[in-house]
VEXDREN-2710 file (C-alpha; in Angstrom, 1 decimal):
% VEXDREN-2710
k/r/px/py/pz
1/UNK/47.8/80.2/-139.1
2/UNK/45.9/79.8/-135.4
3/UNK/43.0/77.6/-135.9
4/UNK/39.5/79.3/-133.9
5/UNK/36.7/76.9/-133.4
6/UNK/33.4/78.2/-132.0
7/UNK/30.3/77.0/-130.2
8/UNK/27.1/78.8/-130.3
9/UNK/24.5/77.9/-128.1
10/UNK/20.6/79.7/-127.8
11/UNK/18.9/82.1/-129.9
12/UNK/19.1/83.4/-133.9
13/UNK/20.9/86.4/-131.8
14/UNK/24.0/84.6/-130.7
15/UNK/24.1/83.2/-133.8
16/UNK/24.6/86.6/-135.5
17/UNK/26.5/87.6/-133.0
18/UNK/29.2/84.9/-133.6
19/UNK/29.2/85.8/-136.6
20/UNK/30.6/89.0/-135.6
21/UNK/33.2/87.4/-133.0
22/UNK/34.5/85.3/-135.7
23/UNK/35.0/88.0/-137.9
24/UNK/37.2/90.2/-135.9
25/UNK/39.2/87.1/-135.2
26/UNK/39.8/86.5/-138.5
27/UNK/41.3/90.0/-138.9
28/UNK/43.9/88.8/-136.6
29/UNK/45.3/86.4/-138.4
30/UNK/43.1/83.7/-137.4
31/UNK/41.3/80.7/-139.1
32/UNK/37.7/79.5/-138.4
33/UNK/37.1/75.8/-138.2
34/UNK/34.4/73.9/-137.9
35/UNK/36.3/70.9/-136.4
36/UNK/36.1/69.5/-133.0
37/UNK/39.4/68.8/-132.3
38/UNK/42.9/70.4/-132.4
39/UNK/42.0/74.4/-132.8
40/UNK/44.3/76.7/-130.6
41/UNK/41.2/78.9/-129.6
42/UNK/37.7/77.6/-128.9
43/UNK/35.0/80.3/-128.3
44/UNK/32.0/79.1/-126.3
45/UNK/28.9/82.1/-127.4
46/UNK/26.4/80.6/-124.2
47/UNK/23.0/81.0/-123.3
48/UNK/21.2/81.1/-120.1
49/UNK/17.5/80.8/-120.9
50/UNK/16.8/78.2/-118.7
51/UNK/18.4/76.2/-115.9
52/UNK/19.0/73.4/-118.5
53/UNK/20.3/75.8/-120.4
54/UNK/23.0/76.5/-117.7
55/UNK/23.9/72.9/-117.6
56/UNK/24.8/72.3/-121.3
57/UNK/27.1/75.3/-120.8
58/UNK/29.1/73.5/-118.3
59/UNK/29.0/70.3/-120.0
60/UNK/30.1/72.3/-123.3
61/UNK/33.0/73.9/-121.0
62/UNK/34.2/70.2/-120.0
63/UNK/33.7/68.8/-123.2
64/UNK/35.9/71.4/-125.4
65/UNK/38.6/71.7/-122.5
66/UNK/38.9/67.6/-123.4
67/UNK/38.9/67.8/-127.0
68/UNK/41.0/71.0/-127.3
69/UNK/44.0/70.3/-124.5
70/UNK/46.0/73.2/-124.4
71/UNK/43.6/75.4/-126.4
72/UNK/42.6/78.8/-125.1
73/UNK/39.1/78.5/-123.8
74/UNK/36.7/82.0/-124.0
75/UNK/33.1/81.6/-122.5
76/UNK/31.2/84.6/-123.7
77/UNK/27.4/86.0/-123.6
78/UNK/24.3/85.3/-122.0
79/UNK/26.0/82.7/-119.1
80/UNK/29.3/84.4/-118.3
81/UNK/27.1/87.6/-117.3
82/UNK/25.1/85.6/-114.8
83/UNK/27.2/82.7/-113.5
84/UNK/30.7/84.0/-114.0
85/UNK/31.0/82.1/-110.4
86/UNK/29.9/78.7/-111.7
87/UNK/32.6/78.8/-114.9
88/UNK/35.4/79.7/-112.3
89/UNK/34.5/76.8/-111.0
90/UNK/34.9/74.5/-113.8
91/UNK/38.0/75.8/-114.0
92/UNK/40.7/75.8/-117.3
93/UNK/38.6/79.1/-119.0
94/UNK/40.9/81.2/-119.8
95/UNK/38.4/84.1/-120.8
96/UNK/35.4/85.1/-119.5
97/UNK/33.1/88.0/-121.2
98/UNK/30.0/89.3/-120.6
99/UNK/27.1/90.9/-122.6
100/UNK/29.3/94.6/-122.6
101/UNK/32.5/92.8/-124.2
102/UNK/31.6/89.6/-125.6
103/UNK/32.3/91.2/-129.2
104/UNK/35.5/92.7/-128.2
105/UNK/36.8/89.3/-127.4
106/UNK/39.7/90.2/-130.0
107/UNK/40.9/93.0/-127.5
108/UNK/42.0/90.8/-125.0
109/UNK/43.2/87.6/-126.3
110/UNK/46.8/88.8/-125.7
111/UNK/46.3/89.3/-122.1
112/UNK/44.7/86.2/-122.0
113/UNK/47.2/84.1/-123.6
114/UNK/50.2/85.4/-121.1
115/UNK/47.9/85.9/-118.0
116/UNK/47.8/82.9/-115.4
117/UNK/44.5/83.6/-114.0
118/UNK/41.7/84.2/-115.9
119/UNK/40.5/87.2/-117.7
120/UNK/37.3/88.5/-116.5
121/UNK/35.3/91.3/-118.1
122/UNK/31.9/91.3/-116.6
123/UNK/30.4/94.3/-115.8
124/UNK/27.0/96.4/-115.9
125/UNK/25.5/96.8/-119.0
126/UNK/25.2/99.8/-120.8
127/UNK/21.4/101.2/-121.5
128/UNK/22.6/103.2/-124.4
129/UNK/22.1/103.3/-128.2
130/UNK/25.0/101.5/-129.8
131/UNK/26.9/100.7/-133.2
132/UNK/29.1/97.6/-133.6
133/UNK/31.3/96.8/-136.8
134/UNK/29.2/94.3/-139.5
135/UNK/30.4/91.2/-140.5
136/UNK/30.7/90.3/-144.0
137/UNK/28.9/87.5/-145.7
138/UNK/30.4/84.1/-146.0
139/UNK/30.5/82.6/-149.3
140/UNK/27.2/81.2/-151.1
141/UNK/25.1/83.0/-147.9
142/UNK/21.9/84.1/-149.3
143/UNK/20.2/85.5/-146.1
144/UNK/22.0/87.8/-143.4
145/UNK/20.7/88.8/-139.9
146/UNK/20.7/92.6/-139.2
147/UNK/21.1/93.2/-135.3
148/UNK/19.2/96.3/-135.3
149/UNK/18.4/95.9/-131.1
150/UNK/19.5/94.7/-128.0
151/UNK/18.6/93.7/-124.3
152/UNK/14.7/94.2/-123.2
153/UNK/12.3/96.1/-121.3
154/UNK/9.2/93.6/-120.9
155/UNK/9.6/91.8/-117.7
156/UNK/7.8/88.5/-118.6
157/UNK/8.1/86.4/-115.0
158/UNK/9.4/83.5/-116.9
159/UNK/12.3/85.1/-118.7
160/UNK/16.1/86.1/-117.3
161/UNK/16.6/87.9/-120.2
162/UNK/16.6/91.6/-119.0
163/UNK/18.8/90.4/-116.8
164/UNK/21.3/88.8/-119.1
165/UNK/21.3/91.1/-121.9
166/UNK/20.3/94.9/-120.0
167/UNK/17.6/96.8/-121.0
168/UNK/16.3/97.8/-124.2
169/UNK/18.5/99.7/-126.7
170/UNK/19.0/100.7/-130.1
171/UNK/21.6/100.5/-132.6
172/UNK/22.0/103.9/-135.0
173/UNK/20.2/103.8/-137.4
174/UNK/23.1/105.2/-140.2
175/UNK/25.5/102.2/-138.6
176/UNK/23.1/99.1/-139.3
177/UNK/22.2/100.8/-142.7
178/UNK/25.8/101.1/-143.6
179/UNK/26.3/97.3/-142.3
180/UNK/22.9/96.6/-145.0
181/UNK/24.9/98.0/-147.8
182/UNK/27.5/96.2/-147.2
183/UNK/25.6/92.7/-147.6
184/UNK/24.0/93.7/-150.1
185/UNK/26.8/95.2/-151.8
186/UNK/28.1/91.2/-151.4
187/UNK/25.2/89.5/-152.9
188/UNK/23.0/89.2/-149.6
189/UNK/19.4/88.9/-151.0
190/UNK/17.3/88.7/-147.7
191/UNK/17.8/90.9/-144.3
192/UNK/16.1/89.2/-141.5
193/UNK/16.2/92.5/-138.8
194/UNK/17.4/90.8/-135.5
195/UNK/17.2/91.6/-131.7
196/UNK/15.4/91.0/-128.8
197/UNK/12.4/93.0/-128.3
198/UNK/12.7/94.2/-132.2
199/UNK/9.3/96.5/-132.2
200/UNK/11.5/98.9/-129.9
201/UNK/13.6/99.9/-131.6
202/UNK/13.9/103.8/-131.7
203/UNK/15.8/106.6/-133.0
204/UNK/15.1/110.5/-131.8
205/UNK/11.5/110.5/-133.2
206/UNK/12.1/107.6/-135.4
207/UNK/10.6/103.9/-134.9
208/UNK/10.7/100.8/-136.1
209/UNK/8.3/101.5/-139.2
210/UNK/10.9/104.1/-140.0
211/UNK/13.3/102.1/-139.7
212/UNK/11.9/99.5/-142.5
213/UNK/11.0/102.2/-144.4
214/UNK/14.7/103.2/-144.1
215/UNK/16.0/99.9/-145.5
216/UNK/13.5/100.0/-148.1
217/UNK/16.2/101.7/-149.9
218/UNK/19.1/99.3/-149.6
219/UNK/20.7/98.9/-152.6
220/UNK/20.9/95.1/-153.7
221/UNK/18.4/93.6/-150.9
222/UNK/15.6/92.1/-152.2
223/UNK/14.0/91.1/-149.2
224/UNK/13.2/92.2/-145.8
225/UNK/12.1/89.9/-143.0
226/UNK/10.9/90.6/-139.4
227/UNK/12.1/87.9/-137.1
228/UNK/10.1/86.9/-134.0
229/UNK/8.6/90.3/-133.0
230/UNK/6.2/91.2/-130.1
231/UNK/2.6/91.8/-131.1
232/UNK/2.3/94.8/-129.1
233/UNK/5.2/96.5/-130.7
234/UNK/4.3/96.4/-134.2
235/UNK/2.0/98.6/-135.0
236/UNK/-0.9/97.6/-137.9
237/UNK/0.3/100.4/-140.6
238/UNK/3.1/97.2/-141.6
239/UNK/0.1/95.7/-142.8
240/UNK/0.3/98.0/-145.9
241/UNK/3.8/97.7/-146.6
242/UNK/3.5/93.9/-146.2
243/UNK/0.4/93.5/-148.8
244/UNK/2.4/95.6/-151.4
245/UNK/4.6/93.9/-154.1
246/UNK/6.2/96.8/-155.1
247/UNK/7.6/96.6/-151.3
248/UNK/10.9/94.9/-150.1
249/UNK/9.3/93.7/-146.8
250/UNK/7.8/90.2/-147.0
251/UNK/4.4/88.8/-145.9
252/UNK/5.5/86.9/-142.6
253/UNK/4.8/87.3/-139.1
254/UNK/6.1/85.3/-136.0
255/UNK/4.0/86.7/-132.9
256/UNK/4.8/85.2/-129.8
257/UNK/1.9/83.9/-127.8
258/UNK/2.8/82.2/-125.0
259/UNK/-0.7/81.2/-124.0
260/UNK/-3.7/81.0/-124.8
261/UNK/-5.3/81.3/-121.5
262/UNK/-5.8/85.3/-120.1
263/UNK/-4.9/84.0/-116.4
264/UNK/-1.6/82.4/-117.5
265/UNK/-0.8/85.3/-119.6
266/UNK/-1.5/87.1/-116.7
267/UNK/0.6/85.5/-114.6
268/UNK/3.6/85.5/-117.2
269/UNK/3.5/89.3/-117.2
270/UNK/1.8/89.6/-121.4
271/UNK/0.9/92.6/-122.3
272/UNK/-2.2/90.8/-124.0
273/UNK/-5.5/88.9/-123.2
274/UNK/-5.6/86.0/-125.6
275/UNK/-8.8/87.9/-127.3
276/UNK/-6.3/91.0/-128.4
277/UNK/-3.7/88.8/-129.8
278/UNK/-6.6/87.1/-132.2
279/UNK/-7.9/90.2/-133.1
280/UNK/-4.5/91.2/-134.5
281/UNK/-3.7/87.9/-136.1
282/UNK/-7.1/88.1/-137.6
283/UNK/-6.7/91.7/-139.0
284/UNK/-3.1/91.0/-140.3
285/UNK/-4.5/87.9/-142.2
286/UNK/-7.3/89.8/-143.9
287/UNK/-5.0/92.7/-144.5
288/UNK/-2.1/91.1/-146.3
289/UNK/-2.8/88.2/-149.1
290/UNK/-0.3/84.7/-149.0
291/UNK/0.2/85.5/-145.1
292/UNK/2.8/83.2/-143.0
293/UNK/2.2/83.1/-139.5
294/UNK/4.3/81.7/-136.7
295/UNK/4.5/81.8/-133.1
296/UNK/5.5/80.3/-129.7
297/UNK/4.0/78.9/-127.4
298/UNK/5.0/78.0/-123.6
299/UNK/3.7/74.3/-122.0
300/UNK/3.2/73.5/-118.6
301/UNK/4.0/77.0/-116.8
302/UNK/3.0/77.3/-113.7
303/UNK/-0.2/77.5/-112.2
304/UNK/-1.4/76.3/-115.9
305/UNK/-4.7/73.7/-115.3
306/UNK/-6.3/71.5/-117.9
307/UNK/-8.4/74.1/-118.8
308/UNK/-5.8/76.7/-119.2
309/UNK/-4.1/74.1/-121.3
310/UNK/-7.1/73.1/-123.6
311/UNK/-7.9/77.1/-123.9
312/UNK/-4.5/77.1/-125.3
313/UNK/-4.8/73.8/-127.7
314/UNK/-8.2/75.1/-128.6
315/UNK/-7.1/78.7/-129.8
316/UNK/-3.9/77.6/-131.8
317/UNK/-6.6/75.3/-133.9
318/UNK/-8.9/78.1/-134.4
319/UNK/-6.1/80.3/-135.1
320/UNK/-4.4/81.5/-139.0
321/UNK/-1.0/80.4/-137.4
322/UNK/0.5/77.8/-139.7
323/UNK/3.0/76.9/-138.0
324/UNK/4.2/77.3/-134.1
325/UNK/7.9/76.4/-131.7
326/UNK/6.2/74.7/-128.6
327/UNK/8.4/75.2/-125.0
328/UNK/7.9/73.1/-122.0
329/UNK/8.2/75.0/-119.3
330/UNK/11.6/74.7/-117.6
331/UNK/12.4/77.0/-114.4
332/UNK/15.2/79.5/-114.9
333/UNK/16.0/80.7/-111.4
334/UNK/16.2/84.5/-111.0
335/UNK/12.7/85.1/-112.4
336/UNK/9.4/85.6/-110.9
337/UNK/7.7/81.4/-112.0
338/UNK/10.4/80.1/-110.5
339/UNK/9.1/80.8/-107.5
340/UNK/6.0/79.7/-108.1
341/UNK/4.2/77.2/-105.8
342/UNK/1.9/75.7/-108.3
343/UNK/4.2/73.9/-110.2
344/UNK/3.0/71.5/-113.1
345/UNK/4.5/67.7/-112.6
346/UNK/7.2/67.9/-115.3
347/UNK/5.1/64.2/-116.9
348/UNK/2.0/66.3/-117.7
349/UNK/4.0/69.3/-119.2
350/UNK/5.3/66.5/-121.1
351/UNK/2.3/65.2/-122.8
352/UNK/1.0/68.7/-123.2
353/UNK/4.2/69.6/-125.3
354/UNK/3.7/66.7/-127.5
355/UNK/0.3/67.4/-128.0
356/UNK/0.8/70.9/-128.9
357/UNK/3.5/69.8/-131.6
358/UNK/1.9/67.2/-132.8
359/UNK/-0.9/69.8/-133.4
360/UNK/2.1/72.2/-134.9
361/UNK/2.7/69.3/-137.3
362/UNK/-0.5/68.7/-138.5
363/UNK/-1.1/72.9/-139.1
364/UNK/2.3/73.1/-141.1
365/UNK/1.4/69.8/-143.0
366/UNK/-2.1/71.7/-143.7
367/UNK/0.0/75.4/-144.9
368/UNK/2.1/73.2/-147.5
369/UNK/-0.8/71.4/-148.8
370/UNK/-3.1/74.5/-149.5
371/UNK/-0.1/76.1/-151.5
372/UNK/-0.6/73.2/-154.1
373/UNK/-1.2/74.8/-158.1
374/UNK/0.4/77.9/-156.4
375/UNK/3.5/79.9/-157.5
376/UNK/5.9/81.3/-155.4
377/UNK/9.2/83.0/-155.5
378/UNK/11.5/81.0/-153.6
379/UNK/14.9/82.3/-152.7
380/UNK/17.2/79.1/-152.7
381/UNK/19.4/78.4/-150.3
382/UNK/23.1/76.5/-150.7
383/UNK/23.5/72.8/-149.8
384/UNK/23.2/69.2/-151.3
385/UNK/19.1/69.7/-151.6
386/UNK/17.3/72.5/-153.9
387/UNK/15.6/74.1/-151.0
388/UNK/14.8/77.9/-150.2
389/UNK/11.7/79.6/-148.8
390/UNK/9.0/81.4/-149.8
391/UNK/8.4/85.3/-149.0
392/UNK/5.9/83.8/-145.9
393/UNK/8.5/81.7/-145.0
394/UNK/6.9/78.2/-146.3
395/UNK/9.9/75.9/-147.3
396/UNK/10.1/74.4/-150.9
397/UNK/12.6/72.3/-152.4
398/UNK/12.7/71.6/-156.0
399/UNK/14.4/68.6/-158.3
400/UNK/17.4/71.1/-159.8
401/UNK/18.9/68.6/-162.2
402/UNK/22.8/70.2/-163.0
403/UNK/21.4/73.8/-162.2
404/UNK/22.8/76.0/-159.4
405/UNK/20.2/77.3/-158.2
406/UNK/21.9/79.3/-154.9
407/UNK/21.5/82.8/-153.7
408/UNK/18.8/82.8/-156.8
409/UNK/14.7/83.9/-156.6
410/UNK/13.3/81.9/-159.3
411/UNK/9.5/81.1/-159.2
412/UNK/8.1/78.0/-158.4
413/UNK/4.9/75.7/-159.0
414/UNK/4.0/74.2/-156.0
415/UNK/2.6/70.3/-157.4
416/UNK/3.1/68.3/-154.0
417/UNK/4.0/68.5/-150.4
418/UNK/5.9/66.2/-147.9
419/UNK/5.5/66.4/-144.1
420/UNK/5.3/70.6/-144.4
421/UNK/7.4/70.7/-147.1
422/UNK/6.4/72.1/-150.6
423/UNK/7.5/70.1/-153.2
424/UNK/7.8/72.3/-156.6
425/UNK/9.1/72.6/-160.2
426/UNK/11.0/75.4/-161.5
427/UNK/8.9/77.6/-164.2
END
């Protein structure tokens, strides 16, 4: 049996998306290892978010063409759409699929394995509503992403995405609720919906609070989580469905901000002043009891002063968020800040990072510490510790003893916590 190894760099979308890849493979005949070494096939699932980015792609090229001599090589996604010309000239890739074809990598391995150039299928992309084939779950998996939406019509200046991925566009709605049946049919307790620019997703006269509403239904799920979502998409009626326990959907939220300055999010292209993303944070935490918040947050863009900086600091203190992903800024040529002449010296974005997660440290240190006396129902995950999360998303781990506790939502007393972990006992 063919050994297929993968690499998955980027977002909780390539991720799923492997997921997929490796799937069809397997229908061929094919077995997935984890190992480094000695697979016949190694599938590289790349990213190109930043320029960085780009260079761990290459170095990821080189480094599985060493460890894997004579393997086929496939470099799929994000980077093989946008520097097909740079993985040419690494030379040794046997494959080379862009964001149209990067699933249908199982369609061409024949040709690629008796071709001696390389195969290249990268092309425009498509601007249409989709379906794709789900994947099942693997064993013990307790949460699934749902890849409800791809690609993205918000031109922020900092982000290639649009570019990488196409423009926005749905998946049907009766093909990802036929791929939700599916999981749940296989003992998948949590959906976490997945995409890009998630809040546009769209159907005829259908949105996305149709769409929830839609997988409300789903026979087996227990749980429905939105995954990072723009502000500006989501419209407050969730609110209800959020605050209601008799609903599948859980009570978390992570709102990208980006900054909290209004000339930076200006100048990044938000479709928000820092006073209209508050207001919504503020109205979704009155609105819906127990709460998780998350977000992002960019550090050193462009043009950003001390005061932009400190407006920034000062408003993710204030803020409900308990917890936030902090991003130095890093240039990704092909957008708009790239070409930015006011570029901060890469030693202050630095220090501004690090203040911003140590800030992000002390918040989620906070969130575990005011759930003490509390009692949650944790869906537990698989793995050597007794760990799972909350509906808002707060981690717990618990002292199991000889009980399997996987794929299970038991309750939880929350007695301790432990650098924003909540430390609990079963009840």
């Amino acid at each position: 049996m063919p050994l297929a190894s993968f690499y998955t760099l980027g977002c909780r979308l390539n991720q799923t998306e492997t997921g997929l890849i490796a799937h069809s493979l397997t229908k061929l005949g094919y077995q997935i290892t984890e190992a480094k070494e000695g697979a016949d096939l190694c599938v590289i699932n790349s990213c190109t978010v930043t320029g960085q980015t780009d260079l761990k792609c290459r170095q990821l090229i080189r480094q599985v063409q060493k460890n894997n001599p004579g393997a086929l090589v496939a470099v799929v996604g994000c980077f093989s759409q946008m520097a097909t010309d740079q993985i040419l000239q690494i030379g040794g890739v046997d494959l080379i699929l862009g964001t149209e074809e990067k699933l249908n990598l199982a369609r061409y391995l024949k040709e690629a394995q008796t071709s001696e150039v390389p195969i290249i299928k990268v092309g425009p992309i498509s601007g249409q509503a989709f379906e794709q084939e789900g994947a099942p779950p693997l064993p013990g998996q307790t949460r699934a992403n749902l890849k409800i939406q791809e690609g993205c019509d918000f031109i922020c200046s900092f982000c290639i995405i649009p570019k990488a991925r196409g423009r926005s566009r749905s998946r049907r709605l009766a093909n990802l609720l036929e791929e939700a049946r599916m999981l749940g049919e296989r003992g998948v307790k949590e959906l976490v919906l997945t995409g890009v620019n998630l809040g546009c997703w769209e159907e005829e006269k259908k949105g996305f609070l149709d769409l929830i509403e839609a997988l409300e239904e789903t026979p087996g799920i227990e749980r429905l989580r939105i995954s990072s979502i723009e502000p500006t998409t989501l419209g407050r009626e969730v609110f209800a469905s959020m605050a209601d326990p008799k609903k599948k959907l859980v009570p978390h939220l992570h709102l990208p901000l980006q900054s909290g300055s209004d000339e930076v999010l200006l100048a990044m292209r938000r479709r928000y002043s820092a006073h209209e993303y508050m207001d919504y944070l503020w109205a979704a935490k009155e609105a819906v009891p127990g709460l998780g918040l998350g977000s992002d947050v960019i550090a050193g863009f462009p043009g950003e002063t001390e005061a932009d900086f400190l407006a920034t600091y000062e408003l993710l203190k204030k803020s409900p968020i308990h917890y936030f992903h902090v991003f130095p800024f890093a240039s990704r040529p092909g957008t708009k800040a790239a070409l930015a002449e006011k570029m901060v010296e890469s030693k202050e974005i630095n220090r501004r990072a690090l203040a911003l997660r140590e800030l992000n440290d002390q918040k989620r240190d906070l969130w575990a510490q005011e759930h003490q006396g509390e009692t949650l129902l944790v869906l537990f995950e698989g793995g050597p510790r007794a760990q799972g999360y909350g509906p808002n998303y707060l981690r717990v781990e618990v002292t199991a003893g000889e009980n399997e506790l996987t794929n299970q939502i038991l309750p939880v007393k929350i007695t301790d916590s432990l650098g924003g972990l909540a430390l609990g006992e079963l009840v």
